[in-house]
C-alpha angles and dihedrals in degrees: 000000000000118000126168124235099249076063108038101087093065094040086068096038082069096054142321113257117206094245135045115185104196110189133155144082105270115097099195104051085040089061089037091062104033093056089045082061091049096048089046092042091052090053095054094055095274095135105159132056125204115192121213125187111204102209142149089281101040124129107222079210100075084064094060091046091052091052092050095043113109122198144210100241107031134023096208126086117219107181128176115211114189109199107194100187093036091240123100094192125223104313101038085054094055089055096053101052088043079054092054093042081053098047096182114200086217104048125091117188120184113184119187142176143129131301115317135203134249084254092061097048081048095052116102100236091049090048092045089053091043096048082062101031153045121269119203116189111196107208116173101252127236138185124354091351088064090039084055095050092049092053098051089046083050095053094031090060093037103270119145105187141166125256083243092059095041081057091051094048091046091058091045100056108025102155104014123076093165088065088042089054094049087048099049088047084047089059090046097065091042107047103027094170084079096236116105116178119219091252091052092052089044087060093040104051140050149211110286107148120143131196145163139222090258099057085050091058083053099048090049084050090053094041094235100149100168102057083038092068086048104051077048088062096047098048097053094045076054089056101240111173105247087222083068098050085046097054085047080050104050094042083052091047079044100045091045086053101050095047092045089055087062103050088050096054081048101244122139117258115265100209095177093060085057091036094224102156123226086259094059095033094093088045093067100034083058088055097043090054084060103033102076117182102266088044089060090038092061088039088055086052089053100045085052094050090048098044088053090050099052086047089061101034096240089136121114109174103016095186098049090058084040081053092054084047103053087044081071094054080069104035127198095158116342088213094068086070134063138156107244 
């Protein structure tokens, strides 16, 4: 059964299950809901954690053994797995689907790991754990989705702020609700009335935000210029190599052009030969309505010269001409920008 983390407290508040799966790529709502198991878990007689780490050297063993060792104190296992790739092989496969076949009533397992692929929530040892059990699937949040969980961290340690704070705070923090949840305890101590103003948390917080090459594809597809320069700040203050960024820049430049050739032969659009998923599809049909094709052929021309000129290591200031690059994914008049 998949809930969300926004969910997942009162999911547990109804019952525990046997089996919790925690995957994604976002640290702080992982924690959260790990240490919400283990609060509920505590409460239920599970008085003792044992930690296991799945690497390339673990003996699925060990696991069997920590679900059949009894101790003086408590009865119930409680047992922590982390999985780092997301696979268990062969053999760690087989265990897990024995535990489940077992479904012990005193045993709690929480395995956790980064984000997985559609193969792993297909595979049978993932959907046996999942058909007993609870999946969380930890995604950054974006939008109105991070402004909501803001706003629930704020009331739920006493804050009472404005929209116009929650915003702020949103802009500050965008990929990193580690950062957003330091910075709300931080307003807590400093303002313990509970009450911030907008001017007082512009003076306490700063600028966390992360981001990857990936989100700032998105953003140019969008249009969005504005949150685009400052993804490009951020990234280089993060030290991304601007090759990196070039290569993003010149498969999205390929991919618009090849879709747009399409559309103009009057064929329909085969996503799946260019595997953009459902969720992406209206990204790119936004920034096909505003790339014409001269507008792709002189970005093609840019992305050449700049290429050349990383090759050869003319370039001064890298960002500044990746910042000239991304402005014609949104165009307003493709003369107003040149690589120097």
């Amino acid at each position: 059964m998949q809930v969300y983390p926004n969910r997942f407290n009162a999911s547990l508040n109804k019952g525990l299950q046997p089996f919790y799966l925690i995957f994604g790529d976002e640290p702080q709502q992982k924690l959260t809901a790990i240490h919400q198991v283990r609060k509920v878990a505590l409460a239920n007689g599970f008085d003792e954690r044992q930690t296991l780490v799945a690497d390339a050297q673990f003996d699925w063993q060990k696991l069997l053994e920590a679900t059949q060792t009894l101790s003086l104190f408590s009865s119930k296992q409680y047992i922590e797995l982390e999985l780092p790739t997301g696979k268990p092989g062969t053999q760690g496969s087989k265990i897990l689907i024995e535990l489940c076949a077992q479904n012990n009533p005193d045993i709690l397992l929480v395995i956790h790991g980064a984000k997985i692929a559609k193969d792993v929530q297909n595979s049978k040892w993932f959907k046996s754990l999942d058909k007993l059990g609870v999946y969380v699937p930890c995604y950054p949040l974006e939008g109105n989705a991070l402004q909501q969980w803001l706003m629930e961290q704020m009331r739920t340690q006493g804050l009472q702020a404005a929209g116009d704070v929650t915003q702020l705070l949103a802009e500050y923090c965008e990929g990193n609700l580690l950062a957003a949840s330091q910075e709300i305890e931080k307003l807590c101590l400093l303002y313990p009335k509970g009450n911030p103003t907008l001017e007082q948390v512009e003076q306490a917080v700063v600028d966390q935000s992360r981001y990857n090459v990936f989100q700032l594809i998105d953003v140019l597809l969008t249009g969005d210029s504005q949150k685009a320069v400052k993804m490009l700040y951020r990234l280089e203050s993060e030290g991304i190599e601007p090759n990196i960024i070039m290569w993003a820049l010149t498969r999205e430049w390929q991919t618009l052009r090849a879709l747009q050739a399409s559309k103009q032969a009057g064929q329909a659009i085969n996503w799946n030969q260019h595997r953009i998923w459902k969720n992406r599809q209206g990204l790119y049909l936004s920034a096909l309505q505003r790339l014409t094709s001269s507008h792709l052929q002189q970005l093609q021309h840019k992305l050449n010269i700049m290429d050349n000129a990383l090759k050869q290591s003319q370039v001064q200031r890298p960002y500044v001409e990746l910042c000239h690059l991304c402005l014609l994914f949104v165009p307003v008049s493709l003369e107003n920008y040149a690589l120097n």
